[in-house]
N, C-alpha and C positions, 0 to 999 in steps of 0.2 A: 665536529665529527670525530666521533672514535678514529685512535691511531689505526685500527687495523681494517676501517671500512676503506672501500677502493670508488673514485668516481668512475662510474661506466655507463658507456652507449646502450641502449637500449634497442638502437638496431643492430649492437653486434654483439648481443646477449641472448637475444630472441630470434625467430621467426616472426614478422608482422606481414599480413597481407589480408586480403578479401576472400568473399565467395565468389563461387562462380555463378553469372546472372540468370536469377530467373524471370522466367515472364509470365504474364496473365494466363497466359492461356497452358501453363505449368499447374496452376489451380485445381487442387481436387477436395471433393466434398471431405473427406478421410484420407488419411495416411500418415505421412511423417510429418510434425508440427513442425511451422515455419514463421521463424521470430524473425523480430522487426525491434528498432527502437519502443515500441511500448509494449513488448513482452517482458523486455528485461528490466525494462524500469517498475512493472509490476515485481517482478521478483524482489528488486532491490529492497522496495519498501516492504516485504513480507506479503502481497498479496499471493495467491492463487493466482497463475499465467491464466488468463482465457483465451484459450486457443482460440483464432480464428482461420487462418488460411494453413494449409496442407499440402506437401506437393507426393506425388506416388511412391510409392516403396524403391519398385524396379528403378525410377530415375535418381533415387537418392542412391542406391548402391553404386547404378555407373558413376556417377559423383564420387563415391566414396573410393572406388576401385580408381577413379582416373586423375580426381584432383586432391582426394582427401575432405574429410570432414572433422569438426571439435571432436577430438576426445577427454576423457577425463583429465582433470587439470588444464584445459587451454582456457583462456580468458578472452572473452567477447566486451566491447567498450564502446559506447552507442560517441557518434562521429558527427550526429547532425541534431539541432532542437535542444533536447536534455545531453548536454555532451559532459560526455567524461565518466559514465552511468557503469559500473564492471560487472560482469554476470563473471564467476566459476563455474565451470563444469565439474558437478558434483556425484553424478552419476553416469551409466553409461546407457543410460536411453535417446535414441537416436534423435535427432534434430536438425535443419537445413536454418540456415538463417539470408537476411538480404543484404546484398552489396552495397555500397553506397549509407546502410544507415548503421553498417556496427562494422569494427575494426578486429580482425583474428590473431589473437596471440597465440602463437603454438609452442608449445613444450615439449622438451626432449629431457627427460630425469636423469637419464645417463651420461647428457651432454651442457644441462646449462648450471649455470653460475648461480644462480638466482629459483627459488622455490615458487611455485604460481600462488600459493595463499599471500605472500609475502610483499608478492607484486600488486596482490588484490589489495592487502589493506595502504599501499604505498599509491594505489592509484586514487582511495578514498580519503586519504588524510591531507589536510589544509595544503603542505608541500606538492601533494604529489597535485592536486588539482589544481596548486599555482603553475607550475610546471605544463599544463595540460593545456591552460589559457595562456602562455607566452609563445605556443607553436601553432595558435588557431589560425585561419584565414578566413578571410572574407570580413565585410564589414556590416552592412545591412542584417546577412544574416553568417552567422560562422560554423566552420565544420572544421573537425577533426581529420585531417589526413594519414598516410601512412608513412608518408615521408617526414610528415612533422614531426609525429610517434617514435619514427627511427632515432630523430637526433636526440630526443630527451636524455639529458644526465640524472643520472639515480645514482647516491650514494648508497654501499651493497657491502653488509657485513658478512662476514664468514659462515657458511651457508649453515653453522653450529648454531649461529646467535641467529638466524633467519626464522631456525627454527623453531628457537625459544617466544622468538618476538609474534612471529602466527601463532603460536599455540597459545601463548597470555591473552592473545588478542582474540581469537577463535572461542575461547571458555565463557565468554560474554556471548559474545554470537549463538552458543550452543546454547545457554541456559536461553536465551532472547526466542531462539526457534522453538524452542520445546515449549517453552511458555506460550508461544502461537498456535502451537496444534493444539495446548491443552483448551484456549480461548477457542479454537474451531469449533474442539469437540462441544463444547458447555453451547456452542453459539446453535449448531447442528441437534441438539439434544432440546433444546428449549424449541425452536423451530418447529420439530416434530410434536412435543408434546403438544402445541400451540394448534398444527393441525388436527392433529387429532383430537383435540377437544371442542374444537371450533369452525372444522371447516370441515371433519367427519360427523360431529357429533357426537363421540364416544368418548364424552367424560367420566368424572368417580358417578357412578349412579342412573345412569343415561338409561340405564333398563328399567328403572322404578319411572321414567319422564316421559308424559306421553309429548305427541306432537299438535300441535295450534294446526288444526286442517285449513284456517286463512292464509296463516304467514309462513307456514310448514319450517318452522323454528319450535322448537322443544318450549314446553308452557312455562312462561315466566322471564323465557328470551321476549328482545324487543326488536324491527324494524328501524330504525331511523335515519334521518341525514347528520352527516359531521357537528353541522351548524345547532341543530338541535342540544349538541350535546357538549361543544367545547366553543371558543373563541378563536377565530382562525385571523393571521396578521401575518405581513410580509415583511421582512428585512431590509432596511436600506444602506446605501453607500454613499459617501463624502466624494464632491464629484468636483474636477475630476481627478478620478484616484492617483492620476500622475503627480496633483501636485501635495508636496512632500509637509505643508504645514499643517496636514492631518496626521501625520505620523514623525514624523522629529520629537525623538524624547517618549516616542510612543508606550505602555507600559500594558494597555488592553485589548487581550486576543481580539480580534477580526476575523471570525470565520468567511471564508468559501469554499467552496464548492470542493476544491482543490486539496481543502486542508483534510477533507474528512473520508478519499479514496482509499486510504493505508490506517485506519483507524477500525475498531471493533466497538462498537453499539456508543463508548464513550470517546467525546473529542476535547482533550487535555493540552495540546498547545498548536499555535495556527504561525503562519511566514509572515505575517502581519501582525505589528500593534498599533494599534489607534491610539492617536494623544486626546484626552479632556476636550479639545477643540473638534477631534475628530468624532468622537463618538459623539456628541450632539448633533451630528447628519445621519449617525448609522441609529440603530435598536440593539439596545441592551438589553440581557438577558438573565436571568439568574440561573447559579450552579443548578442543576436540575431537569430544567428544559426540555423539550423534545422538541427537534426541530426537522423539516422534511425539503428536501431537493424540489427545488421547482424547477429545475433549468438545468438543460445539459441530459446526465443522469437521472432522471424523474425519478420521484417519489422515495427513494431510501432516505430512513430515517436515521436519526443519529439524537445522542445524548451530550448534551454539555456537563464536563465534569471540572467544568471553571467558568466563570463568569464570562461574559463575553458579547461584543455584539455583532452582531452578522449580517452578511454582506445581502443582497435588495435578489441575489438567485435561492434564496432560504424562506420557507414559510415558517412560521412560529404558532404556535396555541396556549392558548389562557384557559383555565377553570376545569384542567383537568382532573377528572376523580381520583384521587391517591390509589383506592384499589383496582385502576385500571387501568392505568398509566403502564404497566407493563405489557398487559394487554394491547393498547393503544397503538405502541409500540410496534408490535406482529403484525395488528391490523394493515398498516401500515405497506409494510411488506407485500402482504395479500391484495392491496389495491394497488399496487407497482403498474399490474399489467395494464388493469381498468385505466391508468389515467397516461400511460403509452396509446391506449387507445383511443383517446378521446382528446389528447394535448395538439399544440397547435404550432406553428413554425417550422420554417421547413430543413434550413441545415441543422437550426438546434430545438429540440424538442421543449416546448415551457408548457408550464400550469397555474393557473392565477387562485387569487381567494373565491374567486364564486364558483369555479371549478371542484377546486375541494369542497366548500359550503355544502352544496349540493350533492356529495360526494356518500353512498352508501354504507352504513355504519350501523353494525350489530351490538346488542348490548346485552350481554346474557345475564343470568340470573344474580342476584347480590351474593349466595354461598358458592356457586361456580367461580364468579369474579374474585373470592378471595380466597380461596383454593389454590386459585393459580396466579394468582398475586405471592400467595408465601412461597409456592415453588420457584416461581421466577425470580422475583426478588434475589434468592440465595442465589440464583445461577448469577444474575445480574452483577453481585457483591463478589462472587469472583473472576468476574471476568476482570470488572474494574482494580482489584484488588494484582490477577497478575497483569494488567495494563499499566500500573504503577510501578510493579516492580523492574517490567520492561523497560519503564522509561529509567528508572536510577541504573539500568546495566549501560544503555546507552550513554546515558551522561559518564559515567564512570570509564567505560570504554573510549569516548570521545575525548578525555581529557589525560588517558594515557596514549590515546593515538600518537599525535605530534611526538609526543618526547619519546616514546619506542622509537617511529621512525628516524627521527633526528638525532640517536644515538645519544641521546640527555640521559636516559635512562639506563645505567649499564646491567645485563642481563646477565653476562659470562659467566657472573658466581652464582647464579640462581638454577634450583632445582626445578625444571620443568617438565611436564609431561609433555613427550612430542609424539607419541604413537598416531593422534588422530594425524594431526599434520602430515605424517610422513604416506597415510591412506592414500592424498590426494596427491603429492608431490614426489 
């Protein structure tokens, strides 16, 4: 530790405490979003939050007027499940969150020691999350308290070097976000185009096409089932997964379900490797792949952009056409709902191979298909393209973590930009 960092409490650095409880019947269709442990862990990995429950305006203001609510810069810290998960509050759009599943850090800029980005990436880094699991309780299952939170020691440099240390560290994060919107947009553009050539009908030339009055598809389109047109195959697992001589020395991604929530069209590293042992129970697969959600999340598709073999909730396909395989792709998408509708099981939704087989499957024309084979494609090639450069910010960022926080790395003489930092803190 730098001479001039201080070890200090963290309940006598901060405010920690909860919200005030809501209950079911607080429930409304619309109003203020109301986060739970799986909003913020969306956030965490860069998803889109889906809001799901809402509590009224007017209740949130008596809240806000009588016990207070997050403002910009407080930090939320999920306490139960996925623990130790940090959300920032980075704007100031209004938000209620639940008791019992996220921990409230509140901020005073006039009055604390300690800057909230600073605290955020100290809650993310190996220390600060060894530190997170030395205050748990419970055994069966553990949670984060507020009393544990308090006694945490956190070594706290000079809120000069706080600044420098967030803001080296924030410039990854920021190129990392930008790069997400820019993968949105490319994801939301191709989307559209996709409807609209295929599920309006209003492709290049759609006014010269007349219509098939049988299959009322534009002449030269086709009707058919999946089965017709590809190889349909399900993924399996080395059972059971507990035990560990499938994966000791493990070197080959294992996709599930899990690995491919925070990913965009391509899925490049998974929490699992399989060893040589392992992977002759599971199905390997080559860079390339299309592979689709049978379980859980139905039917979103995902792209393997490394080798890999995948877990027995994943459908797989052979003998797909090169120029439709982007296509393919969207289809995919578009039959989400179709196969929520017709899947079986009842806490978790599944879909087998004769479900899909049987599964409705348009095939347009050979120069439509490769139309929009060249358009996709390019969209395709950058998305993956900044999907990689995300991943080298993070590796890059991950391996200055540790030594920023742990004062390895001395900052003091370094020229840094702290303006955005100082936005939030």
């Amino acid at each position: 530790m730098m001479e001039s960092w201080k070890e200090e409490l963290l309940g006598n650095l901060l405010e920690i405490k909860s919200s005030k409880r809501i209950f079911l019947s607080d429930y409304v269709e619309k109003g203020i979003p109301f986060f739970r442990s799986k909003e913020i862990i969306e956030s965490f990995k860069g998803q889109d939050i889906s809001l799901e429950l809402f509590i009224e305006k007017d209740k949130y203001l008596k809240i806000k007027e009588k016990y207070g609510v997050p403002q910009l810069g407080d930090i939320l810290i999920t306490s139960v499940g996925s623990i130790g998960v940090p959300y920032l509050v980075k704007n100031e759009e209004p938000f209620y969150f639940k008791d019992g599943n996220l921990i409230w850090i509140k901020f005073n800029k006039s009055k604390n020691k300690t800057l909230s980005k600073f605290l955020y990436y100290f809650i993310v880094s190996p220390y600060g999350q060894a530190k997170l699991d030395s205050v748990l309780i419970g055994s069966s299952q553990k949670a984060l308290t507020i009393s544990g939170l308090r006694k945490i020691k956190i070594n706290l440099p000079p809120l000069k070097t706080q600044r420098k240390i967030a803001s080296i560290l924030s410039g990854y994060d920021d190129l990392i976000e930008i790069n997400l919107k820019r993968i949105n947009l490319l994801e939301e553009q191709a989307q559209q185009t996709y409807e609209e050539w295929f599920v309006r009908f209003k492709f290049p030339g759609y006014e010269d096409v007349e219509t098939d009055k049988e299959s009322g598809l534009p002449v030269g389109w086709e009707k058919k089932k999946i089965q017709d047109v590809i190889e349909v195959g399900r993924g399996s697992s080395p059972r059971p997964i507990s035990n560990q001589k499938y994966f000791e020395g493990g070197t080959i991604p294992w996709l599930k379900i899990a690995d491919a929530t925070s990913s965009h069209i391509y899925i490049y590293e998974t929490k699992l490797y399989v060893n040589e042992y392992g992977a002759s129970f599971s199905r390997k697969l080559p860079k390339g792949s299309i592979v689709v959600a049978a379980s859980g999340t139905l039917g979103f598709p995902m792209i393997l952009g490394v080798e890999a073999c995948i877990h027995d909730g994943w459908l797989y396909f052979k003998g797909i056409d090169d120029k439709l395989k982007e296509y393919f792709y969207f289809s995919f998408i578009g039959l989400k709902s179709y196969f929520e509708s017709i899947s079986y099981g009842a806490a978790i939704q599944n879909i087998n191979t004769g479900i899909v087989r049987q599964s409705p499957f348009i095939v347009p024309s050979e120069d439509i298909s490769i139309k929009f084979k060249t358009f996709a494609s390019k969209v395709f090639e950058s998305i993956s393209n900044l999907q990689n450069q995300n991943q080298h910010l993070k590796e890059a960022r991950d391996i200055l973590l540790p030594r920023l926080m742990s004062g390895m790395i001395d900052v003091d003489g370094l020229e840094v930009e702290t303006n955005k930092t100082e936005l939030i803190n």
